[in-house]
C-alpha positions in Angstrom: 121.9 71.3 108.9 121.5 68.1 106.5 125.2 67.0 105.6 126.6 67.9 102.1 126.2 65.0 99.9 129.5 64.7 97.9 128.2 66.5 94.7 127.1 69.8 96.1 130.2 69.5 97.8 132.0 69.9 95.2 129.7 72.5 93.4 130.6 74.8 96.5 133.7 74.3 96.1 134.1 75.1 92.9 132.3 78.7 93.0 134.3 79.6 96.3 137.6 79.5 95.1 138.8 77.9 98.3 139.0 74.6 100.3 136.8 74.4 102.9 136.5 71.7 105.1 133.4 70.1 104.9 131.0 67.9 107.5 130.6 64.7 105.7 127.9 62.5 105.0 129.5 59.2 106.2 127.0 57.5 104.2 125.1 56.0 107.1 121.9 57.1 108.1 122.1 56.1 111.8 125.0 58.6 111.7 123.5 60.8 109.5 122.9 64.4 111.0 119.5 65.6 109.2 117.6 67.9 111.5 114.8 65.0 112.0 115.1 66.6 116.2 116.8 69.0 117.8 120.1 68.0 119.2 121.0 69.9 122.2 124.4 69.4 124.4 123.6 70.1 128.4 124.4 68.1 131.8 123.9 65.0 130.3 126.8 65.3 127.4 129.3 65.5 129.2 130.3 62.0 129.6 133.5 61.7 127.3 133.8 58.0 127.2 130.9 57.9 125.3 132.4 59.4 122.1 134.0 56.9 120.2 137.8 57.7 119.3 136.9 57.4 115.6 134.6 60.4 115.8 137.0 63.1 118.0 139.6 62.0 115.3 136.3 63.2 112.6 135.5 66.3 114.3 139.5 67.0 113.7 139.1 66.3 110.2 136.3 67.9 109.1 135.1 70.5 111.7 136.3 74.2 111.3 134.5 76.6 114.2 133.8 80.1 114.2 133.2 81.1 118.0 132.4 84.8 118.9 131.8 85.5 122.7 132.5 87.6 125.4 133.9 86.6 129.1 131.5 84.3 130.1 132.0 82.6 126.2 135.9 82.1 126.8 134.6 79.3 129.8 134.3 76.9 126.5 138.1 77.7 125.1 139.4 77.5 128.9 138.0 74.0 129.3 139.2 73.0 125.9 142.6 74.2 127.1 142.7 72.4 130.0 141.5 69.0 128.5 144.0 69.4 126.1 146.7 69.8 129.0 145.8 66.7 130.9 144.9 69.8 133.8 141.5 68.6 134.1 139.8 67.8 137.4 139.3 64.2 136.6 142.8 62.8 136.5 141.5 59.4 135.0 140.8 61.6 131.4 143.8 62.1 129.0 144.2 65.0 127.0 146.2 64.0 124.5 143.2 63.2 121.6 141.7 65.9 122.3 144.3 68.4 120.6 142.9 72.2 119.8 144.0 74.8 118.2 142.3 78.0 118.7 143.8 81.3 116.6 142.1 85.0 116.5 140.5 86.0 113.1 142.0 83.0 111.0 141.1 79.4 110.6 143.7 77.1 112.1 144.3 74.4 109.0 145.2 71.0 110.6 143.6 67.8 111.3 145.6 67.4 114.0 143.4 69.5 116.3 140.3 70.7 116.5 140.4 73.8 114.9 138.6 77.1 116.1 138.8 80.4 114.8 137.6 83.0 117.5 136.5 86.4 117.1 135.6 88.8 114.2 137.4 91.5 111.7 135.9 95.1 112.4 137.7 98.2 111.1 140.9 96.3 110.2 141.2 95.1 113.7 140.5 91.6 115.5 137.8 92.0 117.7 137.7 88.6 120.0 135.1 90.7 122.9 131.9 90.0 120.5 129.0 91.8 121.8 125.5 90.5 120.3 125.7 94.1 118.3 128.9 92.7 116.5 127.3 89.2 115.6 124.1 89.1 115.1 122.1 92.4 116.5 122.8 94.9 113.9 123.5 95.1 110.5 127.0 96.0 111.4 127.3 92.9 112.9 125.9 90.5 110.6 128.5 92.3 108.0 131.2 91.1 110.1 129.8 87.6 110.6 128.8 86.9 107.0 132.7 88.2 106.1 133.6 85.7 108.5 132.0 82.7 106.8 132.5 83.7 103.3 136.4 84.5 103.6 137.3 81.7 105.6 137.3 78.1 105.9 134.1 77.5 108.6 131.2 75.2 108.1 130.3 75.4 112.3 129.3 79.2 113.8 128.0 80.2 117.5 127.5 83.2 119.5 127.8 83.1 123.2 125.9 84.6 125.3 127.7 87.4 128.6 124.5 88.5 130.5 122.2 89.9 128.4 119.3 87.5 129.2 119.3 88.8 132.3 117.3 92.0 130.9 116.3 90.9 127.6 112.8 91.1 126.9 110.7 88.1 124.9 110.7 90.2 121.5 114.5 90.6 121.9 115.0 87.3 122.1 112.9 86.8 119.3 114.9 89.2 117.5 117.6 86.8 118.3 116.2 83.7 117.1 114.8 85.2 113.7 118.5 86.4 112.6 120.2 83.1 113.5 117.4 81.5 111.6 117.6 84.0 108.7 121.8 83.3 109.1 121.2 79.4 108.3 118.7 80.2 105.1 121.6 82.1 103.8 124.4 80.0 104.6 122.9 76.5 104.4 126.4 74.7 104.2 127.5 76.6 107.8 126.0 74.9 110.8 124.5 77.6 113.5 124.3 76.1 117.0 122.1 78.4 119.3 122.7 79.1 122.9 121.4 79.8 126.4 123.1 82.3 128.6 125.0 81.8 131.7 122.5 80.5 134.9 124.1 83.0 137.4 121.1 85.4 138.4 117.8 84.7 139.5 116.5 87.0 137.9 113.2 85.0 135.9 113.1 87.3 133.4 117.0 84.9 132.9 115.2 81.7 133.1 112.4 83.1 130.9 114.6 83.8 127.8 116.3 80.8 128.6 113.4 78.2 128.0 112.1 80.7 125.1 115.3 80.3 123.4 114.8 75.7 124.3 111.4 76.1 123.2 112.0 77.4 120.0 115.0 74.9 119.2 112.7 72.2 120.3 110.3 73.2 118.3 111.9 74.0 115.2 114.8 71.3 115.1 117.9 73.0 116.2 121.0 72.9 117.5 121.4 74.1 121.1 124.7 74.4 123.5 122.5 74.8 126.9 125.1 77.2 128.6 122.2 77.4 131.4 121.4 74.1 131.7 125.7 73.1 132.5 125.3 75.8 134.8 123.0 74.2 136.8 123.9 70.4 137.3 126.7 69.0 139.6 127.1 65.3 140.8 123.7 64.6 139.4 122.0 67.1 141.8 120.4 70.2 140.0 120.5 73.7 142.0 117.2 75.7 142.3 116.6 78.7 144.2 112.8 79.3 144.4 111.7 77.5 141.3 114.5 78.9 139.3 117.4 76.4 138.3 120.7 78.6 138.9 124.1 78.0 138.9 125.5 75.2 141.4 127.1 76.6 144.4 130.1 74.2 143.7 130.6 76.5 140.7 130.8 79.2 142.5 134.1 81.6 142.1 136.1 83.3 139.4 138.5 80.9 138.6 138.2 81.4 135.2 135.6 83.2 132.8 133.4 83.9 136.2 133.0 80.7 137.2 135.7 77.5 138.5 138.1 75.9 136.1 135.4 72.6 136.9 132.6 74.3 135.7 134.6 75.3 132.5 135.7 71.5 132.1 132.2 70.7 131.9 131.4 73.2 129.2 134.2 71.4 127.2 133.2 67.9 127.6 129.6 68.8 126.0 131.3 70.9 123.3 133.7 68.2 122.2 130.4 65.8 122.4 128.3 68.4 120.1 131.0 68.8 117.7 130.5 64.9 117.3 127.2 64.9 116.9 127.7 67.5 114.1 130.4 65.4 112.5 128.1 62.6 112.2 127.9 60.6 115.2 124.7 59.3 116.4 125.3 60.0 119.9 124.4 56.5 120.8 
């Protein structure tokens, strides 16, 4: 998504009738996201240092995320938690800057935290278990998302993936890839960020979707959270089980979200990196 410029900013705000936090144009084209590539957060974005403070303190400011997921999806909001806490693995990371606020069906307002709305409205109740059916899959589910986007304050969406690439077939995914692309056309001020599923079987058919899913992001400038990809990688060492990259033995266990609390730290450190990235930071 090309950043608002100030104008159209306040055009949109004006026929919305609410305030919605937008991701700003900092004026600076070396900072200036605009789909030129595709920008995609996996084992190599997870080094924190690397984000300067200015631009966790802008992702505070201007980002508000809409997060729908099932179990292996809360691995995200555990390792947000526990980066928050100061209970990450790595003792030499504080957790004070990087304050979140997560709340169920409503948009935290505060710059004071990165704030993340999680789940969606269906039949008067809060559903925070979001089954591809209830996102993006039927037109049920894209009811509920576009709800979502138009009667709260969001500019950043993303559905996670449980297991379903483990079975899905090639024109499923495709399926997949056409609505989230159909989703941007009609919300152009909302950034989409695609997603692999988790790495956990090794099953090909798993690896398969997975690649078609890069390909297409790659191809088509995109924004991609490789799920898979985090799965895979520990210590600089990548785990593959005859030709299929699969999740790291050191990940093993069900700490958390299926998976160790580490492996859930990871999946926060590239999240708080991609949400930079979409605020404006160049990533260099």
């Amino acid at each position: 998504m090309k950043p608002l410029n100030f104008l159209f900013l306040i055009v949109i705000l004006f026929f919305s009738g609410f305030n919605c936090k937008s991701v700003s144009d900092e004026n600076n084209d070396s900072n200036d996201l605009n789909n030129t590539e595709a920008i995609i957060a996996d084992h190599t974005s997870v080094d924190l240092n690397s984000i300067p403070d200015e631009w966790i303190t802008k992702v505070k400011e201007v980002i508000g995320f809409h997060y729908c997921h099932t179990s292996h999806g809360s691995q995200i909001m555990i390792g947000l938690e526990r980066l928050m806490n100061g209970s990450f693995s790595n003792i030499t990371i504080k957790g004070s800057k990087y304050n979140y606020y997560p709340d169920n069906c409503n948009m935290p307002d505060t710059d004071q935290y990165l704030s993340l709305m999680d789940g969606q409205y269906s039949n008067g109740y809060c559903e925070t278990y979001v089954s591809p059916d209830l996102y993006w899959e039927s037109d049920h589910g894209l009811s509920l998302t576009r709800n979502m986007l138009n009667s709260h304050n969001v500019n950043v969406s993303m559905f996670a993936w449980c297991s379903q690439l483990d079975y899905y077939s090639s024109s499923e995914v495709e399926n997949y890839l056409n609505k989230m692309a159909a989703l941007e056309k009609e919300f152009p001020n909302i950034v989409f960020i695609y997603m692999t599923g988790n790495a956990q079987s090794s099953e090909r058919n798993r690896y398969d979707r997975n690649n078609q899913i890069r390909q297409f992001c790659k191809e088509n400038n995109k924004i991609l959270f490789d799920f898979a990809d985090l799965d895979c990688w520990y210590n600089g060492g990548q785990n593959i089980v005859n030709g299929i990259p699969m999740e790291h033995n050191h990940y093993h266990g069900d700490q958390a979200g299926h998976t160790t609390y580490e492996s859930c730290e990871n999946k926060a450190k590239a999240f708080w990196w991609l949400m930079a990235r979409i605020a404006g930071w160049n990533g260099k």
